[in-house]
N, C-alpha and C positions, 0 to 999 in steps of 0.2 A: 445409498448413503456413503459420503465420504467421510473417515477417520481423519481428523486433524490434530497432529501432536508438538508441540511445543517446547521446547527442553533449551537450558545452559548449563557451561559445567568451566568453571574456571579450572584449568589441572594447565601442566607445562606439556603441549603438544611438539612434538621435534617431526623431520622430514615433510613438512609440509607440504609440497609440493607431489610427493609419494600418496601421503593421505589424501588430498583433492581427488586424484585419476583413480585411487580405490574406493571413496565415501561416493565419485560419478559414476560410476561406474558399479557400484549398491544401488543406489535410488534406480539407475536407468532399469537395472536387470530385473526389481523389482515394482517398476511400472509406480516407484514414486514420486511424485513432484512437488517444488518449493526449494526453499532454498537455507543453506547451512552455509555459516561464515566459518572460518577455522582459523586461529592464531594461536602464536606461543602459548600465550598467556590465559588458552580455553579455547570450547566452541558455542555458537549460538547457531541454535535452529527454528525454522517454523515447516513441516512437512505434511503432504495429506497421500491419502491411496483409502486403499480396503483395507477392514482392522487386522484382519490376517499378516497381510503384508507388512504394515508398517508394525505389528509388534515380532518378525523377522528379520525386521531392517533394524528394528533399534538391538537387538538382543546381538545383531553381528555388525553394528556401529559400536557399542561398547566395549568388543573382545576387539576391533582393530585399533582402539586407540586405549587400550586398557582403562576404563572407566566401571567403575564398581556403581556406583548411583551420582544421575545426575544433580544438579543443585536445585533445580526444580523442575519439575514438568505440568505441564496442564493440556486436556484431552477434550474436544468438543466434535459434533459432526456438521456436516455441512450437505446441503441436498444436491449441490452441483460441485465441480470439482474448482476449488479454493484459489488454484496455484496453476500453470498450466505446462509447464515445465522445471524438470531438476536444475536446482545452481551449486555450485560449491566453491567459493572464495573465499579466495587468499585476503585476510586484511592484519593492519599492524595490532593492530586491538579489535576486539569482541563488538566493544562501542568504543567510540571514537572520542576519545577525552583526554589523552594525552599524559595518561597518567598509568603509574604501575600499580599491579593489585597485591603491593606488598604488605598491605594494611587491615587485608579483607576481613568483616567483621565475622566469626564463626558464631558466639555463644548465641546459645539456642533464645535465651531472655532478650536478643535484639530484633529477631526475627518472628513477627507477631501472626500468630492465626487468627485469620479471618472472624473467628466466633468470638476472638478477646480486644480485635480491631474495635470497634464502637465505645468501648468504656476508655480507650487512652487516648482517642480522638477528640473525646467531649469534653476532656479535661481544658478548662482555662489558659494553664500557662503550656498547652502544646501548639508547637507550631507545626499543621497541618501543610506539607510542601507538596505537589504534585509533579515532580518529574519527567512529565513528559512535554511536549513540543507545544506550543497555545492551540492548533486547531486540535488536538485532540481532545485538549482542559473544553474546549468550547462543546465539543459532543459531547460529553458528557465529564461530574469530575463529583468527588466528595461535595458534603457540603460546608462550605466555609475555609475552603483548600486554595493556596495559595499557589500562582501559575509563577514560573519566572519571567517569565514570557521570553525567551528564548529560542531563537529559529535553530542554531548551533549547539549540540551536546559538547562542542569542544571549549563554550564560551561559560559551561555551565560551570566553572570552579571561580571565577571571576565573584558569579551571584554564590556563591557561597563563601566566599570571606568573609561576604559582608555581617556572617548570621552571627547573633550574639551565642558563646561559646558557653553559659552556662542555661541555656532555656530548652527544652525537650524536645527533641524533632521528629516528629512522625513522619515517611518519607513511602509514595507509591509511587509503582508505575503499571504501564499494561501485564506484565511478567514477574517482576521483581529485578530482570538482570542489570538495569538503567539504575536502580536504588544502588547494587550491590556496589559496583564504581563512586558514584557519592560520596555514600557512607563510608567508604575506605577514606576519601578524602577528606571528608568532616574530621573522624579519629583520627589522620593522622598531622590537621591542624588544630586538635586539642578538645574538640567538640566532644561531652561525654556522654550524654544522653542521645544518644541517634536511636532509632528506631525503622524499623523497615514492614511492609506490609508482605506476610508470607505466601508467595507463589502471586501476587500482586491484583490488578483488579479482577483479572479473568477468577480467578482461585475464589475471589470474594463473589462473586456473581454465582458461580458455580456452589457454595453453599451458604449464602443469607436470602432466607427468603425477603422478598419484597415488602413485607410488612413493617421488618425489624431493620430495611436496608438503609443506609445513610446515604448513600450514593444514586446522585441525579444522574438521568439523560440514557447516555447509550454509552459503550466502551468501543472505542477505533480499535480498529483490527488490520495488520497488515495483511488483506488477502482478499480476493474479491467480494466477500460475508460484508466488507466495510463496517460493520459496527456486530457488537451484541451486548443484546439485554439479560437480565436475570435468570438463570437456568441455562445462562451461554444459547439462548434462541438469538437466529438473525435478527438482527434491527431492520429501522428505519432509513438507513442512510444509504447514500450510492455517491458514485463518485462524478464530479464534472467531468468530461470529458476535454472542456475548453479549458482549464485551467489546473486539476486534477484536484480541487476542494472538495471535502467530504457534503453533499447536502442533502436535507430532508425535505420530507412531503410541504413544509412551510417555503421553504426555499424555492419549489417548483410551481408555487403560484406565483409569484413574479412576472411580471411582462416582459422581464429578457432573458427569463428562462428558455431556453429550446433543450430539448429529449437530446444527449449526443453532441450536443455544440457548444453552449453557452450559459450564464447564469449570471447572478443579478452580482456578484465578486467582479464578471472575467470578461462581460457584454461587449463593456467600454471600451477595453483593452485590446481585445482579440480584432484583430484586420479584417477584414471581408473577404481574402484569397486562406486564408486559417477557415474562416465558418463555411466557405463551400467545399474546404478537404473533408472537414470535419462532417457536412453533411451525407458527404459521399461514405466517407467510412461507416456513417451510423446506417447509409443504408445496406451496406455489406452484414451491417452486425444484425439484422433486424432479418433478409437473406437466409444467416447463421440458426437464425432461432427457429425461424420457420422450418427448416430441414432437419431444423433438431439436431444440429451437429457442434461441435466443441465451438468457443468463441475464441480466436486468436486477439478479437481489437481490446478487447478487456481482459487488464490484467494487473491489481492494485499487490507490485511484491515488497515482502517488506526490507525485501534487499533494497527497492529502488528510496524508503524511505531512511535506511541504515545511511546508504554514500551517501548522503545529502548531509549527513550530518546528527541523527538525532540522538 
C-alpha cells in the first residue's frame, strides 16, 4: 500500500530556484513521487511513497522552508503507486488566477467542518458554488451545487463579479486550496458572507458517512486512483486514453469505446494514424501488467491538470 498525502501552505517562499534542486532532491532520495508546485506566494503538493517515508519527507520539507503547519492536509492510500515520478515546479502562483493572496480569509468561522458542512448548505438563501473545472462537477458534485463551468481558473474572477454581494456563498473544491484564492477575491470585492469547505471534498469523504452524505457520484483525483468515493476507496472512473476524459463503467458500453484508444467524447475526432499509436501503446501497457512491472503509458498528474489552467 501506497501513502498518498496532500498539503498547501500559503507562507512567502524566497530562493526558489535553491528550494526546487533541495525539495528534488528529498523526494528522489526518499524514493517519493508526485508532484509539488512552489511559489512566492506558497506551495502546493500531491505526493505518495511508504508511510514511513513520506511522514520523513514532510517532517524535513517543513524545516527547509520553515513551515510550522500546513493550511491543510489530507492522507488516503492507494493499492498501486499514484504518481510515477518526482516533480518540483517553479510557477508564478500556487493556482493560477492572477491574483495576490493579500486578502486570505484566516477566521476559523469561514472555514467550515465537514460535520457542520450539511446544515449551511441546506440553507435557502446559500449559494452552493463548486470550484472546480465542469468535468470534475460532472463526476461527481454536491447536490444542488453550482458549476461555473469554466475550462480556465484564470477566467474564474470574471464569474465571480457577477455574484450578488450580500447572499451567503458556500464555496468547495477537491482540497480546499482552489476556494482559498476565490474567497480572497470575493472579500476583497466586498462580498461578506463567503464560506469555504474545510480541507474540501476529499476531507468530507474521509469523514461523512454515506448515509448522512449530500454528495453525488465520485471525487476526480489528480493521480492515476482517477476518482474516490466515501472512505477515500478507489472509484469508478479511468481515464481515456484518446482524449484524456475521466470515464466510467456506463461510458465503456458505448460502441466507440475501445480499452486504451477511444470513447464515445473522442471516437469522432481522433484520426486513424492517433488510434493505431494508441493501439500499439495499450498493447505495451497490457505487456506492463502482465510482467507485473511499473506502468510508464499511465499517468493522470495533477501537475499536467495545474498548467492547463484549473
Amino acid at each position: 500500500m501506497f501513502t498518498v498525502f496532500g498539503f498547501y501552505k500559503f507562507q512567502k517562499i524566497n530562493d526558489l530556484k535553491k528550494n526546487q534542486k533541495i525539495l528534488s532532491n528529498l523526494l528522489t532520495n526518499k524514493n517519493i513521487n508526485g508532484s509539488i508546485i512552489i511559489s512566492k506566494e506558497g506551495l502546493n503538493g500531491s505526493i505518495s511513497g511508504m508511510n514511513k517515508d513520506i511522514k520523513t519527507t514532510i517532517i524535513r520539507l517543513k524545516k527547509i522552508l520553515n513551515i510550522k503547519e500546513f493550511d491543510s492536509v489530507n492522507n488516503s492510500i492507494s493499492k498501486f503507486k499514484p504518481f510515477h515520478k518526482p516533480k518540483v515546479k517553479i510557477k508564478r502562483e500556487v493556482v493560477p488566477m492572477d491574483l495576490k493572496m493579500s486578502n486570505r480569509i484566516t477566521k476559523k468561522n469561514t472555514h467550515i467542518d465537514p460535520t457542520k458542512w450539511n446544515k449551511l448548505i441546506k440553507k435557502k438563501e446559500t449559494l452552493l458554488l463548486d470550484a472546480r473545472k465542469p468535468f470534475e462537477h460532472k463526476v461527481g458534485s454536491f447536490k444542488k451545487s453550482v458549476n461555473p463551468n469554466i475550462s480556465n481558473f484564470r477566467d474564474f474572477p470574471k464569474y465571480l463579479k457577477k455574484l450578488k454581494k450580500d447572499q451567503p456563498i458556500a464555496m468547495f473544491c477537491t482540497g480546499g486550496i482552489r476556494c482559498e484564492k476565490a474567497s480572497s477575491y470575493l472579500v476583497s470585492n466586498g462580498v461578506e458572507k463567503v464560506y469555504q469547505l474545510k480541507g474540501g471534498i476529499l476531507k468530507y469523504l474521509e469523514n461523512i458517512i454515506i448515509n448522512d452524505s449530500l454528495f453525488e457520484g465520485e471525487c476526480f483525483v489528480f493521480d492515476r486512483r482517477v476518482s474516490l468515493t466515501h472512505g477515500l476507496k478507489e472509484g469508478n472512473y479511468r481515464i481515456c486514453s484518446g482524449c484524456r476524459n475521466p470515464i466510467n463503467d456506463e461510458d465503456k458500453k458505448s460502441k466507440f469505446y475501445e480499452a486504451g484508444v477511444s470513447c464515445k467524447k473522442c471516437y469522432s475526432i481522433t484520426s486513424d494514424a492517433k488510434k493505431i499509436g494508441l493501439r500499439e501503446r495499450n498493447k505495451q501497457v497490457q505487456i506492463a501488467k502482465e510482467k507485473n512491472l511499473d506502468n510508464p503509458f499511465i499517468d493522470v498528474s495533477h501537475e499536467d491538470f495545474f498548467e492547463s489552467g484549473i
